[in-house]
Each structure stands twice: as C-alpha cells, then as structure tokens.
N, CA, C and O atoms as a Tinker XYZ file with bonds, in Angstrom:
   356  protein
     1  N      0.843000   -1.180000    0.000000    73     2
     2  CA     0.000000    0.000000    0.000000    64     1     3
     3  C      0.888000    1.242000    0.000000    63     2     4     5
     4  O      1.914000    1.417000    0.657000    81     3
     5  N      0.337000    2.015000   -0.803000    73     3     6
     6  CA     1.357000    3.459000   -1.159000    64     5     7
     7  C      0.890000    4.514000    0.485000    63     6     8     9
     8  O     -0.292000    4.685000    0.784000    81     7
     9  N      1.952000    5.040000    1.267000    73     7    10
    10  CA     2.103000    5.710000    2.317000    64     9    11
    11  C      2.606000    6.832000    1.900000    63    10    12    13
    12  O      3.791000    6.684000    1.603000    81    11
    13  N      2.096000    8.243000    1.697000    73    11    14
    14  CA     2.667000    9.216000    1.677000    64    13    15
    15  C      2.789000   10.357000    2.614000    63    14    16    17
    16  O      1.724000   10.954000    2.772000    81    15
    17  N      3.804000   10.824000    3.282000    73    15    18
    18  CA     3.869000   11.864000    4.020000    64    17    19
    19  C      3.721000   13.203000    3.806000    63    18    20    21
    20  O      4.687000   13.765000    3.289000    81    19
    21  N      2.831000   13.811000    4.050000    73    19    22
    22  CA     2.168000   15.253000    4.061000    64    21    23
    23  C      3.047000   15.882000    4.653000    63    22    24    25
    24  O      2.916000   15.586000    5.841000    81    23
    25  N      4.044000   16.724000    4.509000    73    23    26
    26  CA     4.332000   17.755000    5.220000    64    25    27
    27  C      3.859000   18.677000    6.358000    63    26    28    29
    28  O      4.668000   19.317000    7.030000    81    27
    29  N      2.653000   18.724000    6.539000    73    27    30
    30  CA     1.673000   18.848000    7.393000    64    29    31
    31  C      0.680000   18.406000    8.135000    63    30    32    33
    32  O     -0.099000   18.966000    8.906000    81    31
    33  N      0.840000   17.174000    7.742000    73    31    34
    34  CA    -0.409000   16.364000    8.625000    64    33    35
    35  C      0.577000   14.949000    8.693000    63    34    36    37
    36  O      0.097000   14.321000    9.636000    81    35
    37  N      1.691000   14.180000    8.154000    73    35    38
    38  CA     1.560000   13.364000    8.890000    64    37    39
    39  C      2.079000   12.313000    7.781000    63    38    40    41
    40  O      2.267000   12.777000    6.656000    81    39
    41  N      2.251000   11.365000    7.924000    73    39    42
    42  CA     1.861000   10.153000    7.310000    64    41    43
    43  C      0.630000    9.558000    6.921000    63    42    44    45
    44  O      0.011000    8.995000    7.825000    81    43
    45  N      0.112000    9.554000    5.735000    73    43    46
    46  CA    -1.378000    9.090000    5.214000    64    45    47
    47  C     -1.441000    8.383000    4.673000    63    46    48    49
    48  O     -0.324000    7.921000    4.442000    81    47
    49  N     -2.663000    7.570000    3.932000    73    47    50
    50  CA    -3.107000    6.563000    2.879000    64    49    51
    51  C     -3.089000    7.297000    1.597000    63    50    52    53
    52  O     -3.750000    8.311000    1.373000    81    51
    53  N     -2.320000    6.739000    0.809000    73    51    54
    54  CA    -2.723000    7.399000   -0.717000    64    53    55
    55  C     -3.857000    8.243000   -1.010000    63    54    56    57
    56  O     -3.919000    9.343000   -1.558000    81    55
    57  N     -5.345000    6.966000   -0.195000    73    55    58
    58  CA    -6.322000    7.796000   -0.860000    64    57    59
    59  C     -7.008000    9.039000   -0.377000    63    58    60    61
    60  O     -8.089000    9.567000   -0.640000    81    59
    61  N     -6.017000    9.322000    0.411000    73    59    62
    62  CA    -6.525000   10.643000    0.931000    64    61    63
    63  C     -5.943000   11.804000    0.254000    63    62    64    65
    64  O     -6.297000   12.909000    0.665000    81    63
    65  N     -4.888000   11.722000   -0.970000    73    63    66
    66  CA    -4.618000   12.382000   -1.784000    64    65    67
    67  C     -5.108000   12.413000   -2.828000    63    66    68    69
    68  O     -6.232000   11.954000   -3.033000    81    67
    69  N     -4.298000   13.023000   -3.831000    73    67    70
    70  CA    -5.027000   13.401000   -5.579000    64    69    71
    71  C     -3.637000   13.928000   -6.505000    63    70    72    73
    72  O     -2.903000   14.887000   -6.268000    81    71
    73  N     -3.562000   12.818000   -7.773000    73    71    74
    74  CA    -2.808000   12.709000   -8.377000    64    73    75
    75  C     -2.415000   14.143000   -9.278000    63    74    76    77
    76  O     -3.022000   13.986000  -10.337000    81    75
    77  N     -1.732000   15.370000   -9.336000    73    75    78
    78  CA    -1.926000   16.642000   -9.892000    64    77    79
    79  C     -1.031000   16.299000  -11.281000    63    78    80    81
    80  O     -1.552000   16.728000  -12.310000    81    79
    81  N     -0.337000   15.911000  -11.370000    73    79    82
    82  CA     0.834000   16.117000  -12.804000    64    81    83
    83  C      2.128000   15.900000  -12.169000    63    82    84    85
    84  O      2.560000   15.500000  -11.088000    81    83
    85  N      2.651000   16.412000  -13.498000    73    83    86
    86  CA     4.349000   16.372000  -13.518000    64    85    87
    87  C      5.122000   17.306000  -13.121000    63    86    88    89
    88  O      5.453000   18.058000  -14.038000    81    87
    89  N      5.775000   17.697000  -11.563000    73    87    90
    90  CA     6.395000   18.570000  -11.127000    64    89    91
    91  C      7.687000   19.081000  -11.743000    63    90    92    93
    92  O      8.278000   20.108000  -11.409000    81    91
    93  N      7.997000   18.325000  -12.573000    73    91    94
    94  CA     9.446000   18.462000  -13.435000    64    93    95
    95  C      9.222000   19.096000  -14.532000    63    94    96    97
    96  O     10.181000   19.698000  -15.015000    81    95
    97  N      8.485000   19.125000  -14.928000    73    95    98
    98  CA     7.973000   19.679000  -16.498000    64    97    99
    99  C      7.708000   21.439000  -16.001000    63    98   100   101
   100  O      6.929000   21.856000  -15.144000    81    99
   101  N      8.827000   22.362000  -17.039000    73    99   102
   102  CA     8.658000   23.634000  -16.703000    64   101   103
   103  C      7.342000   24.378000  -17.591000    63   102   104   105
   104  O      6.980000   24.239000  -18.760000    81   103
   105  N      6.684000   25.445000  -16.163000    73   103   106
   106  CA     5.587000   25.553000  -16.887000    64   105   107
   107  C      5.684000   27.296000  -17.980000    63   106   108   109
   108  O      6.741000   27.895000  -17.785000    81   107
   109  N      5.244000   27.608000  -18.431000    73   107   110
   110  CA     5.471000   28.343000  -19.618000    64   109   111
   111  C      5.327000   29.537000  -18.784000    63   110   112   113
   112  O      4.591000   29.632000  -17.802000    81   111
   113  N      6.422000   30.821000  -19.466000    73   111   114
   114  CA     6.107000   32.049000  -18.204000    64   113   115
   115  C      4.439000   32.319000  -18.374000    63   114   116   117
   116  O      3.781000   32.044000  -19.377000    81   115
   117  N      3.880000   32.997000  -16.990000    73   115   118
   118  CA     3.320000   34.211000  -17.110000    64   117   119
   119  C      2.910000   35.422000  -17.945000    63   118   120   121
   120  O      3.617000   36.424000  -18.047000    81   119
   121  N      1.510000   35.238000  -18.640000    73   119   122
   122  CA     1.129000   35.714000  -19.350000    64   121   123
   123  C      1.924000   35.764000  -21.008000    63   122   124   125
   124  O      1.902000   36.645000  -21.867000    81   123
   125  N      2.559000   34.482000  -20.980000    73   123   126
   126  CA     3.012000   33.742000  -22.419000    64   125   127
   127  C      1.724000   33.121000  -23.326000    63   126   128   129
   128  O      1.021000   32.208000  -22.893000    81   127
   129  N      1.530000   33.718000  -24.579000    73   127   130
   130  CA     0.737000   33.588000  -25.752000    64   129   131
   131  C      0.991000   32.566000  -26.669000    63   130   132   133
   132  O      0.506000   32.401000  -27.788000    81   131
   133  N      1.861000   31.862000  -26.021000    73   131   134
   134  CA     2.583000   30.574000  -27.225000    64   133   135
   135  C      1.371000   29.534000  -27.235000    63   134   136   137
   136  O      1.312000   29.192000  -26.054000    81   135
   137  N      0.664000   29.045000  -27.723000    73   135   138
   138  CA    -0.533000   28.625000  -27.588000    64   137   139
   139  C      0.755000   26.919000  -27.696000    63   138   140   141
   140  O      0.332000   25.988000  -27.010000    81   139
   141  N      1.599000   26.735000  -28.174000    73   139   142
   142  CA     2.002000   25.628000  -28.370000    64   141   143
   143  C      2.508000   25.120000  -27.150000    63   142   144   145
   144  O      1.993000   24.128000  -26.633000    81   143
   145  N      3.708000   25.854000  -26.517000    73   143   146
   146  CA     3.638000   25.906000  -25.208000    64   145   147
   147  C      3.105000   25.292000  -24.375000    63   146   148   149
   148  O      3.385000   24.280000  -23.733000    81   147
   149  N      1.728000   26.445000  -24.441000    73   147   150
   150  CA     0.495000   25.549000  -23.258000    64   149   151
   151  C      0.636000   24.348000  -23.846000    63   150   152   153
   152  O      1.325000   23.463000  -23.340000    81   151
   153  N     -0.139000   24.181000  -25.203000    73   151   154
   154  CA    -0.659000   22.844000  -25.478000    64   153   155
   155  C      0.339000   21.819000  -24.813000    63   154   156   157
   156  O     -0.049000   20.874000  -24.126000    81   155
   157  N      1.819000   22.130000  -25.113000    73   155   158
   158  CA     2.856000   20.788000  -24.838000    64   157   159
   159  C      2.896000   21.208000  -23.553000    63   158   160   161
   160  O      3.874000   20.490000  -23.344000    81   159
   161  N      2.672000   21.856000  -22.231000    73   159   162
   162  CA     2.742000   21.549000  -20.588000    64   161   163
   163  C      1.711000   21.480000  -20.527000    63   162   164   165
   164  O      1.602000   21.065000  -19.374000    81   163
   165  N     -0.096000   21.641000  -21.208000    73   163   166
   166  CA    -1.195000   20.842000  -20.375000    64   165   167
   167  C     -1.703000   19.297000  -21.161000    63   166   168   169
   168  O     -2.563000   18.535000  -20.718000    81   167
   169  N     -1.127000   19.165000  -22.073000    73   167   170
   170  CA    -1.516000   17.886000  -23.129000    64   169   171
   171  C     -0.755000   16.866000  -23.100000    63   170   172   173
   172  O     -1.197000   15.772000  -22.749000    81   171
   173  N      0.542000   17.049000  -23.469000    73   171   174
   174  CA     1.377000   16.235000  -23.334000    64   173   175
   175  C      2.318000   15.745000  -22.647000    63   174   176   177
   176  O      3.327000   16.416000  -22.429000    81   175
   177  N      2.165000   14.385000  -22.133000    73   175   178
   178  CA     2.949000   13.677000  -21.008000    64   177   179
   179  C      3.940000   12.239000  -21.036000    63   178   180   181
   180  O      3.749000   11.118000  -21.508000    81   179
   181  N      4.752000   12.683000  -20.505000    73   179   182
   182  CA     6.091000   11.706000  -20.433000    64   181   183
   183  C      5.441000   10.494000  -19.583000    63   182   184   185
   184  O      4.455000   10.638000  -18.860000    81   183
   185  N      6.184000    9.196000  -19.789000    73   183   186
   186  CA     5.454000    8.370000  -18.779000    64   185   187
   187  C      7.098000    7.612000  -18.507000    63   186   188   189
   188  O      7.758000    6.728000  -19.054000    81   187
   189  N      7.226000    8.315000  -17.626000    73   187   190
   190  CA     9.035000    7.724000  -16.803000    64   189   191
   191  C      8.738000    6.793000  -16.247000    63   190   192   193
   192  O      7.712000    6.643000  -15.583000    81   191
   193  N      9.798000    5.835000  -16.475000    73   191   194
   194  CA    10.145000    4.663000  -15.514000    64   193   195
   195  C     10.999000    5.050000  -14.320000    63   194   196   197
   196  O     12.190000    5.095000  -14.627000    81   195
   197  N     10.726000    5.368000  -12.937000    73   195   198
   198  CA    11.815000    5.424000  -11.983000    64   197   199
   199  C     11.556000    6.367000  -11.362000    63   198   200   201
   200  O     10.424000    6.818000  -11.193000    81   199
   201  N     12.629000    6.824000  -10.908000    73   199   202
   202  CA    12.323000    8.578000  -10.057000    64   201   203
   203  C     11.669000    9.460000  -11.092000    63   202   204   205
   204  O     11.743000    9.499000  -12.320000    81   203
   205  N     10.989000   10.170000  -10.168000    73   203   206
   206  CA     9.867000   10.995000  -10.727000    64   205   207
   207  C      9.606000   12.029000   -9.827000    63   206   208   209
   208  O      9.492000   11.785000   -8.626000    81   207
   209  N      9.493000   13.205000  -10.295000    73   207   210
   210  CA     8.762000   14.135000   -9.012000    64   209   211
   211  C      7.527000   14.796000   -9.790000    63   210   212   213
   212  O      7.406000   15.514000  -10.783000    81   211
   213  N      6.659000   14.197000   -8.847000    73   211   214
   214  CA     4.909000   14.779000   -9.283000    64   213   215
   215  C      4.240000   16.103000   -8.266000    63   214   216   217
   216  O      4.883000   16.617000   -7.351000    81   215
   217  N      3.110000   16.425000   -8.579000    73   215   218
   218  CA     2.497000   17.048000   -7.699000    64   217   219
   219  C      0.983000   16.079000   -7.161000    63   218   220   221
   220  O      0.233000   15.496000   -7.945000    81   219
   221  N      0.826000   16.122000   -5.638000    73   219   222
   222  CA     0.131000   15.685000   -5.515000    64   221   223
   223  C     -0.870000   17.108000   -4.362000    63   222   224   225
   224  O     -0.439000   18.201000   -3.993000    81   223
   225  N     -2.249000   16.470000   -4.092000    73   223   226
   226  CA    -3.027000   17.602000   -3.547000    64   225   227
   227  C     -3.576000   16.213000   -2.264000    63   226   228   229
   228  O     -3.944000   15.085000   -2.593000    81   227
   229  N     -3.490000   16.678000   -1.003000    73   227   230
   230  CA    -4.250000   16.135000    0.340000    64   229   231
   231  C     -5.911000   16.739000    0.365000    63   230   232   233
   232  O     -6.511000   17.606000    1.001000    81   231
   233  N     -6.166000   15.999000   -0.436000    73   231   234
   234  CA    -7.911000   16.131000   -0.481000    64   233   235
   235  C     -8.815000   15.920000    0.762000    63   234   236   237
   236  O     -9.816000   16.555000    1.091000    81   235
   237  N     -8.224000   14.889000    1.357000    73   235   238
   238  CA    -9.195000   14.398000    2.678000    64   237   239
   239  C     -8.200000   15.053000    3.752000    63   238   240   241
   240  O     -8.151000   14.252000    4.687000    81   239
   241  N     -7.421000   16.111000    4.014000    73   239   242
   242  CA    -6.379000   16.838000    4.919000    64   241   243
   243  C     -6.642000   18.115000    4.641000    63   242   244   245
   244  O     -7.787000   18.563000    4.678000    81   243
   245  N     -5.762000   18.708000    4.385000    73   243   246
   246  CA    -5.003000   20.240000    4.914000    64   245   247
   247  C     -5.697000   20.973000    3.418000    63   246   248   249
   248  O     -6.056000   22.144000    3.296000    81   247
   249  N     -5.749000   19.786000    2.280000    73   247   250
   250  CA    -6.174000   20.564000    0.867000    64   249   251
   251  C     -4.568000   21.056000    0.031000    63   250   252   253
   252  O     -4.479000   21.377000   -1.154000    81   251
   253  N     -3.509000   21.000000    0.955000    73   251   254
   254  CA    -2.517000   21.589000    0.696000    64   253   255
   255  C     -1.869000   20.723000   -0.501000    63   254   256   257
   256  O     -1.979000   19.502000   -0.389000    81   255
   257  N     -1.107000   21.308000   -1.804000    73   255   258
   258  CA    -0.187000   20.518000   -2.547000    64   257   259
   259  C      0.741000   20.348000   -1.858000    63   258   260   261
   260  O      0.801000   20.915000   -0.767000    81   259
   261  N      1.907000   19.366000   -2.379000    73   259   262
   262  CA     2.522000   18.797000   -2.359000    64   261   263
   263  C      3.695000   18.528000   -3.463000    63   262   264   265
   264  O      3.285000   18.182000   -4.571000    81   263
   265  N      4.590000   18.603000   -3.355000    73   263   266
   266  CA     5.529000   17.748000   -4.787000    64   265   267
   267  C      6.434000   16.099000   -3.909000    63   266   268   269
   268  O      7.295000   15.924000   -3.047000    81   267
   269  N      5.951000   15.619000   -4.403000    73   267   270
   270  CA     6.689000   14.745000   -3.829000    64   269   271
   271  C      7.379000   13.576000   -4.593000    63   270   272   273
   272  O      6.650000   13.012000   -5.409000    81   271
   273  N      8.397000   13.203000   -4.500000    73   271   274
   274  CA     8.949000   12.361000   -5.128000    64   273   275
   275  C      8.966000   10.533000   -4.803000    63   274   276   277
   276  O      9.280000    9.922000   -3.781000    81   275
   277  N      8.426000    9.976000   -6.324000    73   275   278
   278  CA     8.120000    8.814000   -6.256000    64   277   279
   279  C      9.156000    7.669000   -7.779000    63   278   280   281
   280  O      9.725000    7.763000   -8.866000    81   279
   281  N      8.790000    6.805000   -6.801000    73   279   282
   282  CA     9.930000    5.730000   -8.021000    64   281   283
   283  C      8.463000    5.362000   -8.848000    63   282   284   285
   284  O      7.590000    4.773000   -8.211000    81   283
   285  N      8.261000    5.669000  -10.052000    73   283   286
   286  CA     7.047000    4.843000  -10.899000    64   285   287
   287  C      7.472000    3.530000  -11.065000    63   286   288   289
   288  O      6.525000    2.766000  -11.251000    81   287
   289  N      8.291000    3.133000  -11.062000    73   287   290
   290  CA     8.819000    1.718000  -11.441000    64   289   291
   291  C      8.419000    0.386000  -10.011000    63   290   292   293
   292  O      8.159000   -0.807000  -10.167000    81   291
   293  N      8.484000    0.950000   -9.089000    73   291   294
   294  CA     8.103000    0.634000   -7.742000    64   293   295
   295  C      7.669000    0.915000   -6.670000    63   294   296   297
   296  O      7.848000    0.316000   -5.610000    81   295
   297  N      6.945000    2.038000   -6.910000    73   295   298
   298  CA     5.898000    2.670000   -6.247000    64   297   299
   299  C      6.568000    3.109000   -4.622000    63   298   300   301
   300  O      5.910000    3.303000   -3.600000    81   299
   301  N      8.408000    3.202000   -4.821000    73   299   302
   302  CA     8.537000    3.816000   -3.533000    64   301   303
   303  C      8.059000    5.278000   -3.590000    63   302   304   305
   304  O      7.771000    6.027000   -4.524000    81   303
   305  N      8.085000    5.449000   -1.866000    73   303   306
   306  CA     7.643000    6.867000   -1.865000    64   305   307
   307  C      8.809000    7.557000   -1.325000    63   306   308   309
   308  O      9.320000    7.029000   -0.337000    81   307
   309  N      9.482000    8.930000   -1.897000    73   307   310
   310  CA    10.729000    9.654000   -1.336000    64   309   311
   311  C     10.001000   10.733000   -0.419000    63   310   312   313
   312  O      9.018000   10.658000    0.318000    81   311
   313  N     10.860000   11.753000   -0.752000    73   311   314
   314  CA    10.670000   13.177000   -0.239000    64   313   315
   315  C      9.760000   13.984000   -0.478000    63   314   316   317
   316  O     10.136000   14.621000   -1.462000    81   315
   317  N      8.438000   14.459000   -0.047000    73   315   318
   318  CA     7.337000   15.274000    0.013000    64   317   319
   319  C      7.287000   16.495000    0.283000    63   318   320   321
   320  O      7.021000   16.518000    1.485000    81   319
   321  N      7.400000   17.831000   -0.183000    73   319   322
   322  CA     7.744000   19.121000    0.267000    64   321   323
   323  C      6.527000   19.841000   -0.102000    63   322   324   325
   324  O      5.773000   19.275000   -0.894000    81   323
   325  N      6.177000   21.131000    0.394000    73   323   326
   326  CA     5.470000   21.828000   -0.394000    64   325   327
   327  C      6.084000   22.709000   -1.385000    63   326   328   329
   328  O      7.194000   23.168000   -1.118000    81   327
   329  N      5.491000   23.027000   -2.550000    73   327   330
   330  CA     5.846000   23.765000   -3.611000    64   329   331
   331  C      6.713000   24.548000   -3.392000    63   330   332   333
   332  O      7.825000   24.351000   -3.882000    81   331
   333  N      6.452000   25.701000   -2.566000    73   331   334
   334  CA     7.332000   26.843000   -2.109000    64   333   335
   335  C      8.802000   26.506000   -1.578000    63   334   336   337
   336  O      9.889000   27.063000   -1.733000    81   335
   337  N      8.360000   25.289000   -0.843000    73   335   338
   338  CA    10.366000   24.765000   -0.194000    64   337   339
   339  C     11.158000   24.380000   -2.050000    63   338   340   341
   340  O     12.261000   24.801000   -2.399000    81   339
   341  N     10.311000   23.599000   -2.849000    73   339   342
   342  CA    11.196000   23.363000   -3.575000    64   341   343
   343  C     11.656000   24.465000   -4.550000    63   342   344   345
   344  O     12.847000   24.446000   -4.863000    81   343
   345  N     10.805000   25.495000   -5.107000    73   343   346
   346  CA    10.733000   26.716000   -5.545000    64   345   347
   347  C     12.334000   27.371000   -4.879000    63   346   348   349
   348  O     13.061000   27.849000   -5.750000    81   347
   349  N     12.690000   27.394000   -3.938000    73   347   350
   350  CA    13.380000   27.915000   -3.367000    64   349   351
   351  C     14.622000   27.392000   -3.461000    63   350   352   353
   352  O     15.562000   28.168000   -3.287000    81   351
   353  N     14.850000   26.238000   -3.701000    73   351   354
   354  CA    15.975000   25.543000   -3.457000    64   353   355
   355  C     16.771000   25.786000   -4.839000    63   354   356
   356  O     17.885000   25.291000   -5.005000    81   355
C-alpha cells in the first residue's frame, strides 16, 4: 500500500490524496501567448520509468499541494515538500 507523508499532517493513505501532474515539467512564463507551449505543458505527457517528481493535492487533509517524489517503477515513496520549499531551493 502506497504511504505518503504530508508535510503537514503526517503520514497518510494514498487515498486521501489526488494525483496533480508532472512537477518536473517547466511551466510556460506568465502571461506567455505561445498557444504551443500551453498545449505541450497541459496535453502532453512523459510516462518515466523510476524517479519521478509529481504534484500531488491532500484532499481528505489540509487541501494543501505537495511535490513529492516517487519511483514509478516501484511505487517507492521519497521526499514530500510543499511547492514553495522546492521553488526555493
């Protein structure tokens, strides 16, 4: 069973989260008109084998995102931060 740690609440059950996208994939600036752009960061998706860093959302918690890093290949679970810690780093 997939265990992910919330930064704020704790250690949880998967299903108390919500799968958001691909945290690695850069998103197009601010008020950018490239219509292609968008299309390729909201349409199109990589499907990695291995480490991965996604965004996830605590639906049944805090509501708060998340990026947290997961192996797709084996469903370990790594490091969970909120947006802003990794933004920063």
């Amino acid at each position: 069973m997939l265990r992910i740690t919330c930064p704020l609440c704790g250690e949880r059950d998967y299903t108390e989260f919500r799968y958001g996208g691909d945290a690695s994939k850069p998103r197009p600036a601010h008020g950018t008109s490239d219509s292609a752009a968008w299309n390729s960061y909201v349409f199109l998706f990589d499907n990695p084998k291995g480490s991965h860093r996604e965004y996830w959302q605590h639906v049944l918690g805090c509501r708060r995102w998340l990026v947290l890093d997961r192996n797709t290949a084996t469903n370990a679970v790594g490091e969970s931060r909120l947006p802003r810690e990794v933004a920063s780093k």
